[in-house]
C-alpha positions in Angstrom: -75.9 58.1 127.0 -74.6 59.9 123.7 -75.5 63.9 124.1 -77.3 65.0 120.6 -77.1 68.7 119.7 -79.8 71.3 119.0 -79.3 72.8 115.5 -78.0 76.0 116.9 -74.8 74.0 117.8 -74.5 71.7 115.2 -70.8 73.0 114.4 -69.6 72.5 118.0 -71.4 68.8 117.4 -69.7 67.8 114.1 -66.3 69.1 115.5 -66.5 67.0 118.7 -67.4 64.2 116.5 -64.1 65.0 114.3 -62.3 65.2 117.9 -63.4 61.9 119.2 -62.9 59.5 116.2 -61.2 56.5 116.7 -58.6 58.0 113.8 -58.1 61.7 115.7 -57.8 59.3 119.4 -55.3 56.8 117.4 -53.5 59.6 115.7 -53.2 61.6 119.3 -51.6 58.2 120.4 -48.9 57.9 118.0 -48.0 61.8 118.7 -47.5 61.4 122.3 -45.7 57.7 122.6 -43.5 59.3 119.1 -42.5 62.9 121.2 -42.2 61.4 124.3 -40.9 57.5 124.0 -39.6 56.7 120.4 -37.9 60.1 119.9 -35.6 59.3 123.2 -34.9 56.2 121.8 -34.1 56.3 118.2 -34.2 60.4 117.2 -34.2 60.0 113.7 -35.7 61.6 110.9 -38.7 59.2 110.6 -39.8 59.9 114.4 -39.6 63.7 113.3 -41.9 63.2 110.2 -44.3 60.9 112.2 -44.5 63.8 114.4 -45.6 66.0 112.0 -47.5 63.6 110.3 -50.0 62.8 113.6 -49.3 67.1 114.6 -51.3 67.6 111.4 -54.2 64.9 112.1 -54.5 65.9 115.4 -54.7 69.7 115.5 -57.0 70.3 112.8 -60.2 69.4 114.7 -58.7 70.6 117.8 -59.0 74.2 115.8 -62.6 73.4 115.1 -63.7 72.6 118.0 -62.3 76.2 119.3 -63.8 78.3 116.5 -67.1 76.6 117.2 -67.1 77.1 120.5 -66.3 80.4 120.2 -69.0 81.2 117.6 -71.8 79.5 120.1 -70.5 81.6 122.8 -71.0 84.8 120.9 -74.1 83.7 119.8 -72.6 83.6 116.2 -75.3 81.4 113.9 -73.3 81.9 110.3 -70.8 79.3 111.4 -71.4 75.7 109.5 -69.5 72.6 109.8 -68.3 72.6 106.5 -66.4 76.2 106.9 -65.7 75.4 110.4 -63.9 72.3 109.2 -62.7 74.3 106.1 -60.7 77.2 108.2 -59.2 74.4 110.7 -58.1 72.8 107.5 -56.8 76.1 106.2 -54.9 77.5 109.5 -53.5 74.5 110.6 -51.7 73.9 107.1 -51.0 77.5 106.4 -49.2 77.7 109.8 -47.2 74.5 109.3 -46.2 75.5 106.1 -45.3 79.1 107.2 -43.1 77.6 110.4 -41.3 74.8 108.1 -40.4 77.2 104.9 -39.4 80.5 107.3 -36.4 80.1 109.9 -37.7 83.3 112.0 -41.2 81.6 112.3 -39.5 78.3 113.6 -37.4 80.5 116.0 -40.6 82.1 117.4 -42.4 78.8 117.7 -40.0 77.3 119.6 -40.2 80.0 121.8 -44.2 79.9 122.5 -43.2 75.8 122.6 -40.5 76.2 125.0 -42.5 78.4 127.4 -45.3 76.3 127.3 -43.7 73.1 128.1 -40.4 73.7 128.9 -36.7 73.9 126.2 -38.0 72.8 122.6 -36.7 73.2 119.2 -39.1 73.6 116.0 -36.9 72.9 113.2 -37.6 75.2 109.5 -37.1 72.3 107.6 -38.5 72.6 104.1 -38.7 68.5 103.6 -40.9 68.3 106.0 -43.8 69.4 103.7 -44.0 66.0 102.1 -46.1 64.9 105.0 -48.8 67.8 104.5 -51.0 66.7 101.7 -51.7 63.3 103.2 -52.1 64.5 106.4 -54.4 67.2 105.0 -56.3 65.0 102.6 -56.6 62.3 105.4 -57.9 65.1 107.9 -60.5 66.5 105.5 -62.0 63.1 104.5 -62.8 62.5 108.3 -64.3 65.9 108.4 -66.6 65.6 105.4 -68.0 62.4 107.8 -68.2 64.9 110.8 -70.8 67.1 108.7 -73.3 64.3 108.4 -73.3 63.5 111.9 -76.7 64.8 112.2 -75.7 67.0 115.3 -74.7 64.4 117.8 -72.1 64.9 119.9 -69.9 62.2 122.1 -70.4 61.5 125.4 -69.4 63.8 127.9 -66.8 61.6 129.5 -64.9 61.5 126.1 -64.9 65.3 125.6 -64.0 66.0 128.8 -60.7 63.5 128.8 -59.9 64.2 125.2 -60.2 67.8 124.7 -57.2 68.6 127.5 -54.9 65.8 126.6 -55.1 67.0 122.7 -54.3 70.8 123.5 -51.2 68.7 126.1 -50.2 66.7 122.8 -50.3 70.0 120.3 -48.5 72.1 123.2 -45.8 69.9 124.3 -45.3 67.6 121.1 -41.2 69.0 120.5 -39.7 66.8 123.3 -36.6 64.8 121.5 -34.0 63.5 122.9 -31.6 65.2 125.3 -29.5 67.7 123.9 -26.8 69.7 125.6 -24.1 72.0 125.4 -21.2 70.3 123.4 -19.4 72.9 121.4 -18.1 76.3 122.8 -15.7 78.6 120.7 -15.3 82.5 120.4 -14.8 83.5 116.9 -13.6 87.0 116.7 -15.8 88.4 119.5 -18.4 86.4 119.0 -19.4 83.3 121.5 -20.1 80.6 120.0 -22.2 77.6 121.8 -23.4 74.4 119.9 -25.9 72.2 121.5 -26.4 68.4 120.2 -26.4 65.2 121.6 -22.7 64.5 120.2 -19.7 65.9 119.5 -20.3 66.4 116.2 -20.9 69.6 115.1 -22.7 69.1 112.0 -25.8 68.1 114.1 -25.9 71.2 116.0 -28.1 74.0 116.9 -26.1 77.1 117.1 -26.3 79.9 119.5 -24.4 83.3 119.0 -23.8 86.1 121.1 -21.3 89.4 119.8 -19.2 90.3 123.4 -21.5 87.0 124.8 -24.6 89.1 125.1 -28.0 89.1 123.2 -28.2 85.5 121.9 -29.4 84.4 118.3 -30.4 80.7 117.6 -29.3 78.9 113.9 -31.2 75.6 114.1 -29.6 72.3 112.9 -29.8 71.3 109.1 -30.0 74.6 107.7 -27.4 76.1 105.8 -26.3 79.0 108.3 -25.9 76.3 111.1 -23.6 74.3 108.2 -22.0 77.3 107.5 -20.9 78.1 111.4 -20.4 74.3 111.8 -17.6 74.3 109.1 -16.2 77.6 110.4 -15.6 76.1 114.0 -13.9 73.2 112.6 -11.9 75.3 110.9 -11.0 76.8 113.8 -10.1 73.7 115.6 -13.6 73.4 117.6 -14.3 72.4 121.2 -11.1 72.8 123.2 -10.6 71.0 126.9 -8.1 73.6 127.6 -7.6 77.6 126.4 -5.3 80.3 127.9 -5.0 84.0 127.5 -3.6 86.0 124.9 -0.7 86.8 124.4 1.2 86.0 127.6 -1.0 82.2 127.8 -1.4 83.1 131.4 -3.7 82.2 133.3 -4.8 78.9 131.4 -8.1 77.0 132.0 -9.6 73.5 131.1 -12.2 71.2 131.6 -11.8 69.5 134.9 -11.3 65.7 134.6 -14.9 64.5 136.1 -17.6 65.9 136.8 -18.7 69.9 136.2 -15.9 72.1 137.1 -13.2 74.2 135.5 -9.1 74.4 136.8 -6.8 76.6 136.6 -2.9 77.1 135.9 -0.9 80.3 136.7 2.2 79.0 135.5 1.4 77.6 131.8 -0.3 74.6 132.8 2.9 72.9 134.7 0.6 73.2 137.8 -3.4 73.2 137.9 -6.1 74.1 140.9 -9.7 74.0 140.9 -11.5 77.5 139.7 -15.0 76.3 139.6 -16.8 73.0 140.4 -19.9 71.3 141.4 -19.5 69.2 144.7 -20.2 65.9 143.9 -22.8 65.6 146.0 -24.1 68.8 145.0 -24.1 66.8 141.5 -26.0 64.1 142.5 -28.7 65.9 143.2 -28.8 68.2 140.5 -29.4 65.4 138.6 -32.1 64.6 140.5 -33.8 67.8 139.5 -33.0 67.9 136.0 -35.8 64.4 136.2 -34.3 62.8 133.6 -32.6 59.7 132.9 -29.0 59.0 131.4 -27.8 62.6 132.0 -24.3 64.0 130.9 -23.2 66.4 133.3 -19.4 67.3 132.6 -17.7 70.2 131.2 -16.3 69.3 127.9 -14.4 72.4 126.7 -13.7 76.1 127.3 -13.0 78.8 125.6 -11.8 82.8 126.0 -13.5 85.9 125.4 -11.2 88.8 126.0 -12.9 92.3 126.3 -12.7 95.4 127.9 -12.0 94.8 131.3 -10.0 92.1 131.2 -11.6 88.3 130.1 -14.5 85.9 130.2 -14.2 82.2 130.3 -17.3 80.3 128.9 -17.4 76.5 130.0 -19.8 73.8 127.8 -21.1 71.5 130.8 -23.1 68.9 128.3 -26.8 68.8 129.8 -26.5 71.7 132.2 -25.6 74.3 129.7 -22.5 76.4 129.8 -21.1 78.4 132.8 -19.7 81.3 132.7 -16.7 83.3 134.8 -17.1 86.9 134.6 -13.8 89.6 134.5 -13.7 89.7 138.4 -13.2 85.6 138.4 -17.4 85.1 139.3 -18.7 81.8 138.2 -22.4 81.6 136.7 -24.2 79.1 135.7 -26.4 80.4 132.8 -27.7 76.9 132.4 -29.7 77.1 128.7 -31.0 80.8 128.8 -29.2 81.3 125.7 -31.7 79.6 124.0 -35.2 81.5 122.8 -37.9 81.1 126.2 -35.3 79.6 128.4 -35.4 82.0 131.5 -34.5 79.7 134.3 -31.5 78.0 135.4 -31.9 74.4 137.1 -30.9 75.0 140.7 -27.9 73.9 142.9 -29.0 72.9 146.6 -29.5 75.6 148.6 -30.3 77.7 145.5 -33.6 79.3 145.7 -36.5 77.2 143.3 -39.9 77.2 142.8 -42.5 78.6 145.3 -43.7 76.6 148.3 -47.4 77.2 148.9 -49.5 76.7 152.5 -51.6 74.4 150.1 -51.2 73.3 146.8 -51.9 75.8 144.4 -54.5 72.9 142.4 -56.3 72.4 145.3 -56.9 76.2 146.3 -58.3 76.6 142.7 -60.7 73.7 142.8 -63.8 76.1 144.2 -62.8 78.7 141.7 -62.9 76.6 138.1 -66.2 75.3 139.6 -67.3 78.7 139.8 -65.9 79.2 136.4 -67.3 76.9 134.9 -71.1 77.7 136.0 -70.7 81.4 135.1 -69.7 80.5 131.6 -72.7 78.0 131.5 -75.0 80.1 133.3 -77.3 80.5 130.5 -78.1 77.8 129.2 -77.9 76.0 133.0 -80.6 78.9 134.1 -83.3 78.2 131.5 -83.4 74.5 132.2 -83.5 75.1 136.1 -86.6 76.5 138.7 -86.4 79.8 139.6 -86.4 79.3 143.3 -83.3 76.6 142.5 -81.5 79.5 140.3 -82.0 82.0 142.9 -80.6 79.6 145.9 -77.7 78.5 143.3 -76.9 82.0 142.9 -76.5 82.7 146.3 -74.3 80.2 147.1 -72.0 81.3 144.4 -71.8 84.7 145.2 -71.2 83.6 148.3 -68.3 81.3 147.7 -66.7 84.2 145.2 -65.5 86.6 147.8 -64.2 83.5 150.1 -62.2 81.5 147.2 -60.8 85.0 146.5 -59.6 85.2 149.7 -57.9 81.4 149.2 -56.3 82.0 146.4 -54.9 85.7 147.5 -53.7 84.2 151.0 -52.2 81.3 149.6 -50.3 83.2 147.2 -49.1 85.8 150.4 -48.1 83.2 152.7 -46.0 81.4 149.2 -42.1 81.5 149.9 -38.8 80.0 147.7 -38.7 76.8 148.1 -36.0 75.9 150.9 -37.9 78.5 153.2 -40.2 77.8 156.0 -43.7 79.0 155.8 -45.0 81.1 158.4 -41.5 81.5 159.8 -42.2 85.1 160.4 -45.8 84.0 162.4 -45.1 83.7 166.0 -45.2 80.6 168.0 -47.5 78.8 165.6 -45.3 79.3 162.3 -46.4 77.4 159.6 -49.9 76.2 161.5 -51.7 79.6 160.9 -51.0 80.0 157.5 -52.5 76.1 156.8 -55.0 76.8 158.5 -56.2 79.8 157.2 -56.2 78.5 153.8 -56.5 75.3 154.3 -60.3 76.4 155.8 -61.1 79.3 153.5 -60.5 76.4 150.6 -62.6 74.3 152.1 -65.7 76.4 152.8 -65.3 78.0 149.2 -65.4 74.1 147.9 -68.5 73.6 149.9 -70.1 76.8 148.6 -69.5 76.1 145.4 -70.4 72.6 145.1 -73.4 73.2 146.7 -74.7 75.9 144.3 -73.5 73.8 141.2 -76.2 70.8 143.1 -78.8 73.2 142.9 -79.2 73.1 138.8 -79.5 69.0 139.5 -76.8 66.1 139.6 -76.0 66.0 136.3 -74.6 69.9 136.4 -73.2 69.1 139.7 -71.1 66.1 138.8 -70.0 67.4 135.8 -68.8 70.7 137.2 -67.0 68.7 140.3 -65.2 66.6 138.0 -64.0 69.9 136.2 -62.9 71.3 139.2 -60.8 68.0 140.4 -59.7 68.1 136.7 -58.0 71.9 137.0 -56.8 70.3 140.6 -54.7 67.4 139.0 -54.0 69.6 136.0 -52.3 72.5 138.4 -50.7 69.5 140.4 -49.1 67.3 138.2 -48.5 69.5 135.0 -44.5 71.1 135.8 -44.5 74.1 133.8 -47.6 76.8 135.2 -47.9 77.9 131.4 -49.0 74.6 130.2 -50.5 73.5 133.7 -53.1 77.3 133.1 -53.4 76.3 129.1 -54.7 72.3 130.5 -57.1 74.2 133.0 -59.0 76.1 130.8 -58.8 73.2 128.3 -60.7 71.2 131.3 -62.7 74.2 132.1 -63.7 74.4 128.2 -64.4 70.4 128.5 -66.8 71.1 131.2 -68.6 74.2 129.6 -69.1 72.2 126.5 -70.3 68.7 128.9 -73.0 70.8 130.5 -74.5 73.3 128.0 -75.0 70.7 125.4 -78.4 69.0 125.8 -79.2 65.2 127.2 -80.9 62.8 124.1 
């Protein structure tokens, strides 16, 4: 049954409508198989402008649908459709425009981009902009039909889907195909790294560092990155082998498999291994990376000398560039020289991600229940008894302090993955620690449930299936960022589900 709106909410009505069109749904479609399939297949400049091209249908009346939520939460009444619609229009073009025509703005957007959903690259390229007016034009058409909607909003089933897998899309829609380190060169005393997916350095992002410190991104296509392109040609580019200056000793190169770096005390009549990834060691770094077709070798090297001696800097393809400090220390820096790249893909043995008693998703089911009742509370409260509202109240209360204690212990007991949990608990080890959270999750879950029962099935069912939702979203989404931002996109879904009103 189709959930109509009182007048009150007619915004958050007509922009729902906007969200759940068959042309917003089929436009979200072509954004995620274009990011995610065709751009690892072909990577072109037609995948990049069909991206942008769905981008702009997509996010407009996922704007709307925030700023009229946000109005009916505030108990805001000036908001209509029609400027609702209008400011979506206007922000979403206004920041495409800004990030296309201004190199620092793409910079910083791929930062935001590449901490949300992992490395991504948003390119300032000024062509792009050919796509905007249709887009636009196409987008406020649809919205014009959204205002005459006479208040009724979709079902709740489609909010609830569609309203986390289009902030997903928007977040996460820079995925190409693999790039790596392919180009490494010191120019003066500057470190010079160019990632692409070929040896060809005119399709290269640039990254520069004076003395190899304090990295600055030049994307591809723009006329700095053409500029440092043709200056480390000039220069002879990637080399497999480099020595020291001035007596060429010691020499280094590019090991003849794998990732690893050799090398020669005697001009390069004799060679021995430096630095290298075991092979089986490589095997299952591959593994990690979760990604098919890989190149993991070490292409070239080059030489920084400095103060205290030299560095070497080694371009490893799809695991980023190495580096061997003046006291002969390997690193691997993996891609941190790019903007929001922070972590390094781990060797074996090399501590990872946190290991949890129970699954962080599972621990935070009671919690987005909870959640998701106090930020419907009011409208939830008028519909119910008192004598029901009371009872519900006091199981949530209840269930508060006890989730609390879930979450809190879950997150003590959490160690580097490769650790045992509870190895510091005697006897039992990792028993008690399961245990503990294992049951203060599961009477939380039941407290919470219950209370959401007590405002009738329909609230109760709705706000379970938002929990689970924040449960698979925290389980299955890799990066935390983007896993919080789909959670509160699934808590939103739920809000909405619930506060607005049965036919």
């Amino acid at each position: 049954m189709a959930l109509p709106d009182v007048p009150a909410a007619r915004p958050t009505a007509a922009a729902l409508a906007w969200l759940t069109h068959w042309s917003t749904c089929a436009a979200l479609v072509v954004l995620v198989v274009n990011d995610h399939v065709a751009k690892a297949a072909f990577g072109t400049w037609w995948t990049g402008k069909l991206s942008d091209l769905a981008w702009l249908v997509v996010a407009p009346p996922l704007v709307a649908t925030a700023l009229a939520g946000a109005a009916h939460v505030a108990g805001y009444r000036g908001l209509t459709a029609r400027v609702g619609s209008g400011v979506a229009l206007a922000v979403t073009g206004a920041a495409f425009v800004v990030v296309k025509t201004n190199a620092a703005a793409a910079e910083a957007a791929s930062s935001v981009l590449s901490s949300l959903a992992g490395p991504s690259v948003v390119l300032a390229d000024r062509w792009d902009l050919v796509v905007l007016p249709v887009a636009l034009t196409f987008a406020y058409a649809r919205a014009r039909v959204s205002w005459t909607s006479r208040g009724v909003a979709p079902r709740a089933a489609l909010v609830m889907v569609l309203l986390p897998a289009t902030v997903l899309a928007t977040a996460a829609t820079s995925a190409t195909h693999r790039v790596g380190a392919q180009q490494v060169v010191v120019v003066g005393d500057v470190v010079v790294v160019g990632d692409s997916d070929s040896s060809d350095p005119a399709s290269a992002s640039w990254y520069l560092a004076v003395d190899g410190r304090d990295w600055r991104a030049v994307y591809a296509y723009t006329d700095e990155a053409t500029l440092v392109a043709t200056t480390v040609q000039r220069m002879g580019g990637t080399v497999a082998s480099a020595c020291v200056a001035p007596d060429d000793t010691p020499c280094f190169r590019a090991a003849d498999h794998g990732l690893g770096v050799d090398r020669s005390d005697d001009g390069g009549r004799s060679w021995q291994e430096d630095w290298a990834v075991p092979d089986g060691a490589l095997d299952e770094l591959e593994r990690r990376y979760e990604a098919s077709g890989l190149f993991l070798r070490t292409v070239g090297v080059t030489i920084l000398p400095t103060a205290d001696g030299f560095r070497v800097y080694a371009a490893n393809g799809d695991d980023g560039v190495a580096v061997r400090a003046e006291d002969g220390t390997w690193t691997r820096i993996g891609f941190t020289y790019r903007p929001g790249t922070e972590l390094v893909v781990p060797l074996p043995g090399e501590p990872t991600t946190l290991d949890h008693p129970v699954p962080v998703g599972i621990v935070l089911f009671s919690p987005a229940i909870l959640l998701t009742l106090a930020l419907s509370s009011r409208r939830v409260v008028s519909r119910s008894s008192s004598a029901r509202s009371a009872t519900g109240l006091g199981l949530a209360l209840g269930a508060v302090p006890v989730s609390a204690l879930a979450v809190l212990a879950n997150q003590g007991w959490a160690v580097v993955s490769g650790q045992e949990i509870g190895a510091d608990v005697f006897v039992v080890g990792a028993l008690l620690p399961i245990a503990v959270v294992a049951s203060l999750t599961a009477v939380s879950a039941a407290l919470a449930v219950a209370s959401a029962g007590t405002q009738g099935p329909r609230v109760g069912w709705l706000a379970v299936l938002t929990g689970t939702g924040v449960a698979v979203a925290m389980t299955v989404v890799p990066a935390p960022v983007l896993g919080g931002l789909a959670s509160a996109a699934v808590v939103a879904g739920g809000v909405v589900a619930i506060t607005v009103p049965r036919r």
